[in-house]
C-alpha positions in Angstrom: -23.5 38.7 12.7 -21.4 41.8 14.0 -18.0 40.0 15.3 -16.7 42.9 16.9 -18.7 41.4 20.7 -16.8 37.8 19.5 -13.2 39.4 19.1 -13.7 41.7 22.0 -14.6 38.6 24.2 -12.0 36.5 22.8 -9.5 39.3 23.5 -10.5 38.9 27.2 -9.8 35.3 27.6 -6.7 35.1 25.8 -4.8 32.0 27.4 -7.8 29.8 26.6 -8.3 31.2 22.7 -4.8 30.5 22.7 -5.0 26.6 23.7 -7.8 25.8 21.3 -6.1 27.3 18.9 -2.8 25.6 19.7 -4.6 22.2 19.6 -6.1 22.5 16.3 -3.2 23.7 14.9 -1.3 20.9 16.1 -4.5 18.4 15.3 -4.5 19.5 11.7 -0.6 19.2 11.2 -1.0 15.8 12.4 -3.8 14.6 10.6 -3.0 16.4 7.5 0.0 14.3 7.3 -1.1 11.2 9.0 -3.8 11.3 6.7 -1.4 10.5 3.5 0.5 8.3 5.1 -2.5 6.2 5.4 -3.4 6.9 1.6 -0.2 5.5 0.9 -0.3 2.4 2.6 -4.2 1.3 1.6 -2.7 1.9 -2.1 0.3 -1.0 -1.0 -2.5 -2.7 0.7 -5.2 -2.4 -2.5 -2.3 -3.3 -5.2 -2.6 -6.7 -7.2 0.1 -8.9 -8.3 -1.2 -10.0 -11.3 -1.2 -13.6 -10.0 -4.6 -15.6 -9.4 -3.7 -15.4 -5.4 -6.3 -17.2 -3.8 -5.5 -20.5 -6.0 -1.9 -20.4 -5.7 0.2 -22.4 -3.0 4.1 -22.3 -2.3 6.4 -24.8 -1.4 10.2 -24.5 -0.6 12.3 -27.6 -0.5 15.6 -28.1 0.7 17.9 -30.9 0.5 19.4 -32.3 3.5 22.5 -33.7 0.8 23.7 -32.5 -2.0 21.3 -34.0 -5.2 22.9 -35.7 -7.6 20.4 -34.4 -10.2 18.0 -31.9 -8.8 16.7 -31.5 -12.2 15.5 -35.0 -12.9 14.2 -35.0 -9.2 12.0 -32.1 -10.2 10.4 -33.9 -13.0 9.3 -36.2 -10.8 8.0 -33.5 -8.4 5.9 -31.6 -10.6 4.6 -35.0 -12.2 3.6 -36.5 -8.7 2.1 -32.6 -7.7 0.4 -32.8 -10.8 -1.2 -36.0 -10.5 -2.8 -34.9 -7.1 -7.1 -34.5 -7.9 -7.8 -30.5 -7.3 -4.9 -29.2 -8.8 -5.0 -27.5 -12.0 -1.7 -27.1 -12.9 2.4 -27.0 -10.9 5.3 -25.4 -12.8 8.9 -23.6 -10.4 9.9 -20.1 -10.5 12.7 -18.9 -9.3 10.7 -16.0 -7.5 7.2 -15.0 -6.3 5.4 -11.9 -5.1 5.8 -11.3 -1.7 8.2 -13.5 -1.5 12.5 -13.7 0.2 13.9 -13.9 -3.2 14.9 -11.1 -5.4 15.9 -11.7 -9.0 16.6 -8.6 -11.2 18.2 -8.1 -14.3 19.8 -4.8 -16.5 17.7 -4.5 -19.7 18.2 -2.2 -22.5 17.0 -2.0 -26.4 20.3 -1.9 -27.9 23.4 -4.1 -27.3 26.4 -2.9 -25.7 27.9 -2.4 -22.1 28.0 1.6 -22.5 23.9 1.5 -23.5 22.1 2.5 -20.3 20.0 -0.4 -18.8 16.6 -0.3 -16.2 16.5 -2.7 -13.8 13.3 -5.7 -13.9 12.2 -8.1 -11.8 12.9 -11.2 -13.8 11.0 -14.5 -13.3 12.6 -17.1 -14.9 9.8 -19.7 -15.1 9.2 -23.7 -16.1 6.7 -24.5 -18.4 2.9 -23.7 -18.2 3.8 -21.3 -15.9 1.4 -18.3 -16.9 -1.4 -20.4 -17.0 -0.1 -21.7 -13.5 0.3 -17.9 -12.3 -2.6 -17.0 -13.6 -1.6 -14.3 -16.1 -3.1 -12.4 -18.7 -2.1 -12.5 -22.1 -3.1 -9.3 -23.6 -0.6 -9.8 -26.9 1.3 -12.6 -28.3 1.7 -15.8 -27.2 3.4 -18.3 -24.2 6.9 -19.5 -24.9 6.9 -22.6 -27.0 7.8 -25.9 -25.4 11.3 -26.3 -27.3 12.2 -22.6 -25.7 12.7 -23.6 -22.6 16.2 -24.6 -21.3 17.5 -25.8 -17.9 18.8 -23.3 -16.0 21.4 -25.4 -14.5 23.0 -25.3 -18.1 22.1 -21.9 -18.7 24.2 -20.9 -15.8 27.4 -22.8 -16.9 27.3 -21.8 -20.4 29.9 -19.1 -21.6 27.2 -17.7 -23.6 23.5 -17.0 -22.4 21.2 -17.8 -25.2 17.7 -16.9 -24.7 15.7 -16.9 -27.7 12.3 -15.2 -26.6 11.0 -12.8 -23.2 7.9 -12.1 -21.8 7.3 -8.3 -20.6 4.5 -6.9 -18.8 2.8 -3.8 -19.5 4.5 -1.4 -17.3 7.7 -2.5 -18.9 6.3 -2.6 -22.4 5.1 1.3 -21.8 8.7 2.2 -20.0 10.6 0.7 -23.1 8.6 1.1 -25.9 6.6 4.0 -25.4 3.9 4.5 -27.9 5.0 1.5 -29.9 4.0 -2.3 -30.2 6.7 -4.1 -28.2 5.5 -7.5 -29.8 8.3 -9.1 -32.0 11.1 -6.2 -30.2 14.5 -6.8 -29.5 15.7 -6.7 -25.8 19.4 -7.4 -24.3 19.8 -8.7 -21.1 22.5 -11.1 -21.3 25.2 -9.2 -23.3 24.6 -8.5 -26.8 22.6 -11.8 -27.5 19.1 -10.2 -28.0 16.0 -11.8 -26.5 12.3 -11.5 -28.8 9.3 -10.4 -26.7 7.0 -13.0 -27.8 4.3 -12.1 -25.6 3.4 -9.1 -23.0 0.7 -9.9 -20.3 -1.5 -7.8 -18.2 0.0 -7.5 -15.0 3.0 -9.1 -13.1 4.4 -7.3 -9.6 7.9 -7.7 -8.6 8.7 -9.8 -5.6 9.2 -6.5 -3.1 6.5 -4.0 -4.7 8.6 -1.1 -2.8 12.4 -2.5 -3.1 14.1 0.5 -4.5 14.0 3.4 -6.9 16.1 1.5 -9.5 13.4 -1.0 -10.2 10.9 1.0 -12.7 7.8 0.6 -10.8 6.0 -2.8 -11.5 7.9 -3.5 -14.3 8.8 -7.3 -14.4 9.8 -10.0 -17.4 9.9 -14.1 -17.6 12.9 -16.1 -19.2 11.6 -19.2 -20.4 14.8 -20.8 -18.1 13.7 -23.9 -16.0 14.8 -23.7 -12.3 15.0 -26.6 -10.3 14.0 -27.3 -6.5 17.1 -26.3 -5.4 17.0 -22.9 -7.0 13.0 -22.4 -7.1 9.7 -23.1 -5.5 7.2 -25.0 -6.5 3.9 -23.2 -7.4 0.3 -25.0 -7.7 -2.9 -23.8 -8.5 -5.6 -25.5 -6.9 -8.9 -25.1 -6.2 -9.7 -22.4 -3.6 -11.9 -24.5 -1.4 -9.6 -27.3 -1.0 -6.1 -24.9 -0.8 -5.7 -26.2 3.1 -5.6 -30.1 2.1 -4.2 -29.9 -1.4 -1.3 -28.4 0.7 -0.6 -31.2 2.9 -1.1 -33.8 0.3 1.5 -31.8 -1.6 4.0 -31.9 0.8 3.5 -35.6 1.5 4.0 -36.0 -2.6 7.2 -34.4 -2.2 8.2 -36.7 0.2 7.2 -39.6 -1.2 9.4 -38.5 -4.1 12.3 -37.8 -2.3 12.2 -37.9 1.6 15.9 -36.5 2.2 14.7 -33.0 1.6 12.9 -30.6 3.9 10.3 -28.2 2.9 11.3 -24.8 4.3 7.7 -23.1 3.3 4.4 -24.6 2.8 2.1 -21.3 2.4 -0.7 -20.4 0.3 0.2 -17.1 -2.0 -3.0 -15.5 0.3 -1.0 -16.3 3.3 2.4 -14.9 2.2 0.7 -11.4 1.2 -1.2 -11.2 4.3 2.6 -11.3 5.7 4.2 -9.1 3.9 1.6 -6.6 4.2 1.4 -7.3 8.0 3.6 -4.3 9.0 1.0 -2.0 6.6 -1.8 -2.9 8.5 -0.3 -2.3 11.9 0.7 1.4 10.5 -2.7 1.8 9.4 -4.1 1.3 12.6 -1.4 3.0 14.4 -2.2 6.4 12.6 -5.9 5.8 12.3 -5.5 5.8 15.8 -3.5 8.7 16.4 -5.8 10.7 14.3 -8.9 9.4 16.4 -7.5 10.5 19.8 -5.9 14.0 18.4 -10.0 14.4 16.9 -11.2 13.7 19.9 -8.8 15.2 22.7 -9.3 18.7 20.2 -13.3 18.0 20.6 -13.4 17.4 24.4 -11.1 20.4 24.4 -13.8 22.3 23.0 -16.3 21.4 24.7 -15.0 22.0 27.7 -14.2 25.2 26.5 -17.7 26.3 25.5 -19.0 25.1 28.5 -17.1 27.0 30.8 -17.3 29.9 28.6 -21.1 29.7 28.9 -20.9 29.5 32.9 -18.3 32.9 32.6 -20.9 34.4 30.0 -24.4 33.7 31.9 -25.3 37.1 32.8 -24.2 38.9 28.9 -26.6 36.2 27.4 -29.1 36.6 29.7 -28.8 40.2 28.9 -28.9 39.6 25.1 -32.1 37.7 26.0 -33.7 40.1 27.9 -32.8 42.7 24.7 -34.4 40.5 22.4 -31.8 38.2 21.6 -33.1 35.1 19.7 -32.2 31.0 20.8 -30.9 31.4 17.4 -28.7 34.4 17.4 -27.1 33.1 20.7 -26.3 29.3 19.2 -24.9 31.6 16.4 -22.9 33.8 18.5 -20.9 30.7 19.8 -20.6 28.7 16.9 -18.9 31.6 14.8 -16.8 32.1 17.9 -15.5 28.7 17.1 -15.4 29.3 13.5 -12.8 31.8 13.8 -10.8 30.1 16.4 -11.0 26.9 14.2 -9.6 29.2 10.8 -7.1 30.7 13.0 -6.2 26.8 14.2 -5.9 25.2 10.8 -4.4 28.3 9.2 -1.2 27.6 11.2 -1.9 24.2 11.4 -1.5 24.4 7.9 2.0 26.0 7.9 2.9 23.3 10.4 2.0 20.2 8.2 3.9 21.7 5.4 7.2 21.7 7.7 6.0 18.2 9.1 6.0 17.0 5.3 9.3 18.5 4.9 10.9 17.1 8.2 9.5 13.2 6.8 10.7 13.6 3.3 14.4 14.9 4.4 14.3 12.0 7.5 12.7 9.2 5.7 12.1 10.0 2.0 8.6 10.4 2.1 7.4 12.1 -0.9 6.1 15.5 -0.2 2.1 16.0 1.2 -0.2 16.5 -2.0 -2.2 20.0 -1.2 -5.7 17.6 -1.1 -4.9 16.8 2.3 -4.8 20.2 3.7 -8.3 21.4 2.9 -9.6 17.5 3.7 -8.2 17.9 7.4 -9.4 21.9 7.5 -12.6 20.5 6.4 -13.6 17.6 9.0 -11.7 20.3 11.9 -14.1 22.7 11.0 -17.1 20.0 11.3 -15.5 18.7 14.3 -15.6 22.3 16.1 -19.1 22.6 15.1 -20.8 19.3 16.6 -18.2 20.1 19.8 -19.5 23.6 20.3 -23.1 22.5 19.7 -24.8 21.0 22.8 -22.8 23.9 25.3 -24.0 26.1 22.7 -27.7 24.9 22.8 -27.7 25.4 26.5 -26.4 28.4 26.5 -29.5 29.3 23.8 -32.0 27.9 26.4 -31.1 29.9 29.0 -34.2 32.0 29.9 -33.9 35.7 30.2 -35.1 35.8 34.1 -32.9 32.7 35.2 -29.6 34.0 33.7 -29.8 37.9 35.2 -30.3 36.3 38.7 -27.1 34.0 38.4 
């Protein structure tokens, strides 16, 4: 098709090229970026903990008095919890996914305060806790039974001594690249080294975006028994009964000592669906903004097109009356939007690239992968397309006769 008539016409009507072209621009600079942003939080939203979460339930307990021996209390906590019919197994952490606490520790391969350490999400755990958690092994072994050590001790002891650690596989890849880390040496307690006795699958720090010093999912377990005052008490249960198995649990806990108060009762489901709450909003806030921006640019332009048809009446029913097809005439006004729609997302282009900039240097957003540019050209140009089609199709149906006479 010649597009010397399109330019010549477009030249002519100037301010209303102009505004189409404005809006796109301004709809693909907005999308383009909006776009990623929504990428980035459906891959917070899609991440796994590691953790069987839909048989996991949480409880906090506080005591209203100081305990004489919180330890021997929690013995008898995790007995009575374990004696309760649906639950497969109750151990305390001193941490969990999604959860207020944040535990992390310098770890390095050699000994020494000068040796450069990365910071972990460490888990210091009772016993049967990976079975608990629902982790996967995928070398070694769990701790042994006569590894474990109070941590009430541990903390009062001039000297930390940890015999073994548990890594997970982002930390076993950041530390010992390329190598088995089975049966390696790790310091995290001053130059008493700790044997990883066993890496598993996957385990997520508490706060899966809580700084740039934590290597990213990397996380460890210290076979150190925490007590209720210092940890929470986690239970797998059966996934159809999680609702009851919770309030029998918290009347166990009472029963065993009813001078405490449980500050959170929560299935591990619930506490994600928290955490992530403020994800899900954002989601819907852009995928909003990106729907009214799509559909404000399409009204735009089809009110454009149609008016443009009324203006143009008698030079296509002249074209008709020279010959002109129904098909060269829907043609005519869909490249017409073509171009206007290039011209848009060209410098809507340039404009998302200093919108990218603007968010990174404002809120350290990392900068907007190139993908997103020709994914936004692509549904503008599809947009501008259906939007010019029915004004277009009338425009084509215009008889030759009826057109000259208007």
């Amino acid at each position: 098709m010649d597009l010397m008539p399109i330019l010549s016409t477009l030249r002519r009507h100037k301010t209303a090229a102009a505004l189409i072209v404005l809006e796109i621009a301004l709809s693909c600079a907005i999308v383009s970026n909006a776009l990623h942003l929504i990428s980035q939080r459906m891959d917070s939203l899609a991440q796994q903990s590691g953790l069987a979460e839909s048989e996991l339930l949480v409880l906090d307990v506080a005591g209203i008095a100081r305990s004489e021996d919180p330890d021997a209390i929690s013995v008898r906590d995790l007995q009575a919890l374990r004696s309760l019919p649906g639950v497969r197994g109750a151990t305390l952490v001193n941490q969990m996914p999604y959860g207020n606490n944040s535990s992390n520790s310098g770890v390095s391969t050699q000994p020494g305060e000068a040796v450069s350490k990365i910071g972990m999400s460490t888990y210091i755990v009772g016993e049967t806790a990976l079975d608990v958690m629902g982790l996967r092994l995928l070398e070694g072994r769990d701790f042994l039974p006569q590894e474990f050590q109070l941590q009430s001790k541990v903390e009062n002891e001039p000297e930390i001594l940890v015999p073994s650690v548990i890594i997970n596989r982002a930390a076993a890849q950041q530390l010992f690249p390329g190598q088995a880390a089975l049966g390696k040496l790790l310091y995290v307690f001053g130059d008493k080294p700790l044997t990883v006795v066993g890496v598993v699958e996957r385990l997520q720090p508490p706060h899966p975006r809580a700084g740039s010093d934590l290597i990213e999912d990397a996380s460890l377990l210290l076979p150190v028994r925490p007590n209720f005052a210092n940890g929470s008490y986690l239970l797998r249960v059966d996934p159809a009964r999680r609702a009851e198995l919770l309030r029998q649990a918290v009347s166990a806990l009472e029963k065993v000592d009813g001078r405490r108060i449980i500050n959170r009762q929560q299935t591990l489901s619930e506490m994600r669906a928290e955490y992530f709450a403020s994800d899900r909003a954002m989601v819907g806030l852009l995928a909003g903004v990106c729907l009214a921006l799509l559909l404000v640019t399409a009204f735009g332009i089809v009110g454009l097109a149609s008016f443009w048809v009324q203006q143009r009446s008698r030079m296509i029913g002249t074209r008709r009356a020279l010959g002109a097809t129904r098909g060269q005439i829907l043609r005519y006004f869909q490249t017409e939007n073509l171009l206007l729609s290039l011209l848009g997302i060209a410098l809507g282009m340039l404009g998302a690239y200093g919108l990218s900039l603007l968010l990174m240097q404002s809120y350290e957003m990392p900068r907007l992968p190139w993908i997103y540019l020709p994914a936004a050209a692509i549904l503008l140009i599809v947009l501008g397309q259906l939007a010019v089609l029915a004004p277009a199709r009338r425009a084509a149906a215009l008889p030759p006769v009826a057109a000259l006479r208007m």
